[in-house]
Structure formats: C-alpha cells, structure tokens
C-alpha positions as CSV (number, residue, x, y, z in Angstrom):
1,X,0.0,0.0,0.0
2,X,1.1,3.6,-1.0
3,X,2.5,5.6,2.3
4,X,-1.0,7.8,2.3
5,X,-2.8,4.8,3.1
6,X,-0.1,4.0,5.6
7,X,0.0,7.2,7.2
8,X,-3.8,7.8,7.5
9,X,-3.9,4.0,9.2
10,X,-1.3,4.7,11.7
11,X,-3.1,7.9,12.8
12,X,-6.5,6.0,13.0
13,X,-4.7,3.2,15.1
14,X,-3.3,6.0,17.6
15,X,-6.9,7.8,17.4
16,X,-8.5,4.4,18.4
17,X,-6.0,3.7,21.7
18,X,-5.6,7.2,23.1
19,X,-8.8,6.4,25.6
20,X,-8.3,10.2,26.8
21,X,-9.0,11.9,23.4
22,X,-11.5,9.6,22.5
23,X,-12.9,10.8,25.3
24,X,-13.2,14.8,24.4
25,X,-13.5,13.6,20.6
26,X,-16.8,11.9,20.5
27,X,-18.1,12.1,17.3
28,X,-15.0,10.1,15.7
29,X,-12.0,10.8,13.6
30,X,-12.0,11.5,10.1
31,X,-9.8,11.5,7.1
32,X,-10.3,14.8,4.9
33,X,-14.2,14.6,5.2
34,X,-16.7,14.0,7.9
35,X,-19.5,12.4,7.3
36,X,-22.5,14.2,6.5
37,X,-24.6,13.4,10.0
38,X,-21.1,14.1,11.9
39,X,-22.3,15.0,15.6
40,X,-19.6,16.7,17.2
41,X,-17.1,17.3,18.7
42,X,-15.2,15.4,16.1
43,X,-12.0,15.8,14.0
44,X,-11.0,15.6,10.3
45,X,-7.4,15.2,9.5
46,X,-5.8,15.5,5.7
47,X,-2.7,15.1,4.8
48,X,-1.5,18.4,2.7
49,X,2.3,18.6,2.0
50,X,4.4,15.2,1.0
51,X,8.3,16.2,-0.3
52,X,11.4,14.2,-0.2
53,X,14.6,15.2,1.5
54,X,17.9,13.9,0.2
55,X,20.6,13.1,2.7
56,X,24.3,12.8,1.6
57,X,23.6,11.7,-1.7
58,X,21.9,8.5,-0.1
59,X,18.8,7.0,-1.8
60,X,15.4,6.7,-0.7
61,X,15.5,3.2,0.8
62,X,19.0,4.3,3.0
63,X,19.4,7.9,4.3
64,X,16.3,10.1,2.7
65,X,13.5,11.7,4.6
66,X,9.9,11.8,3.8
67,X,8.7,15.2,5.1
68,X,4.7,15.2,5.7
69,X,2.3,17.9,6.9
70,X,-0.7,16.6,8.6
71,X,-3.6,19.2,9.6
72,X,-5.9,18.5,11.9
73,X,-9.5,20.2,12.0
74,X,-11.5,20.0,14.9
75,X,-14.6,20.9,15.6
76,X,-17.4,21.2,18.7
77,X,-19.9,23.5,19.5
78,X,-19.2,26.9,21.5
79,X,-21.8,27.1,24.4
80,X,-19.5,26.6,26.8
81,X,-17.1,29.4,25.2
82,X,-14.4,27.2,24.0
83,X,-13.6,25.7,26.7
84,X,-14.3,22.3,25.4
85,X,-12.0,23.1,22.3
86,X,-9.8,24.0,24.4
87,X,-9.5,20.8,26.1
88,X,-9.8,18.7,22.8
89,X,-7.0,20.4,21.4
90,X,-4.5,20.1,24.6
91,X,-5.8,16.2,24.1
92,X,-4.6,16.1,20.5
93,X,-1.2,17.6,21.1
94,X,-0.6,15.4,24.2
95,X,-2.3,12.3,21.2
96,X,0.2,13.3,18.4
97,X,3.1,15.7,19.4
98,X,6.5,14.5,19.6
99,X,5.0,11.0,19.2
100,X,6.4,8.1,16.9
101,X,4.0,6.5,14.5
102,X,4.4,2.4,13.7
103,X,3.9,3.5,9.9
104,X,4.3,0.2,7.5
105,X,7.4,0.6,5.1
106,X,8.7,3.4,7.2
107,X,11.7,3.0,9.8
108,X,10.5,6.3,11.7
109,X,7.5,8.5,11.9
110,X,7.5,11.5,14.7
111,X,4.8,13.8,14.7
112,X,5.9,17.7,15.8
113,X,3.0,20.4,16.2
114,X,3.5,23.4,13.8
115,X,1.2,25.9,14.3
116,X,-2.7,26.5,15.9
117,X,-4.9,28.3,14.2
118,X,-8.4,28.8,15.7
119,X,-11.3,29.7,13.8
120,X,-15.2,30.4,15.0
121,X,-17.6,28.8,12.4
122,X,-21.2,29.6,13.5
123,X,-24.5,28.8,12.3
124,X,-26.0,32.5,12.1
C-alpha cells in the first residue's frame, strides 16, 4: 500500500487507543471529510504537503527523509465558550506531538506540532 494509506492508518490506530482523546472527541475521527450526520465534537485530518529530503547523496530506501504535513480540523460546539475546544486540542497535542507512529514501510515517523490556528464557524 502507498505511504498515504499508511500514514492515514497509523493515525487511526493512535486515534482508536488514546482512551483520553476519544474521550473529548466523541463524534470520531475523520480523514479529509466527515461524514454528512457528523455530531460533534469530532475531527477531520488531511494530509497536505508530501516532499522528499535527500541526505548525503543517499537513496530513498537508506538515508532520505519523507517530510509530511498533517492538519488536523477539529470541531465542537461553542456554548461553553471554548472551553471544550480548548480541552480537545490540549488532548490532540498530548495524542500526536512529539509522538512516533508504527507506519508500514517506514523505519520512523514523529509527529511535531507546527502551528494553531483557531477559527469560529457559526450557524448565524
């Protein structure tokens, strides 16, 4: 299987045995779309940047990295005045950040946070 398929497996499998974000992140994970009766909170995650990093003239299969940007979306209601996404989101770092994915094909995956970027969506 093609390393996408990897990739979006690996973050399902951590997803599925982190008992504490499943616990803020109800309404599932998602890869790129929810679906349409989605009850949140839940998260959507796409993969948006793959490149290749050569190392001292090594090839792919010895000394070059895979670089690959994963965003998360998240999203929950705002009665409680975000402090819900709030929680959620510390749950997802603590999930993801700094953490090594089993990735098949791969000798070493290790997530880093990059950025936050909140956003308010409302129904109005």
């Amino acid at each position: 299987m093609g390393m996408i398929v990897e990739i979006a497996k690996s973050i399902f499998g951590n997803y599925n045995t982190d008992m504490e974000l499943r616990a803020v992140l109800t309404g599932g994970m998602y890869y790129q779309h929810a679906k349409d009766n989605a009850v949140m909170p839940y998260g959507v995650f796409s993969l948006i940047g793959i490149g290749q990093l050569e190392l001292m003239g090594g090839t792919l299969a010895t000394n070059n990295l895979t670089d690959c940007q994963v965003q998360f979306d998240l999203y929950s209601k705002l009665a409680d005045g975000g402090v819900k996404m709030a929680d959620i989101t510390e749950k997802l770092w603590t999930a993801y950040n700094w953490k090594t994915l089993v990735v098949t094909g791969y000798n070493l995956i290790k997530m880093q946070h990059l950025s936050t970027q909140p956003d308010m969506i409302t129904d109005e």
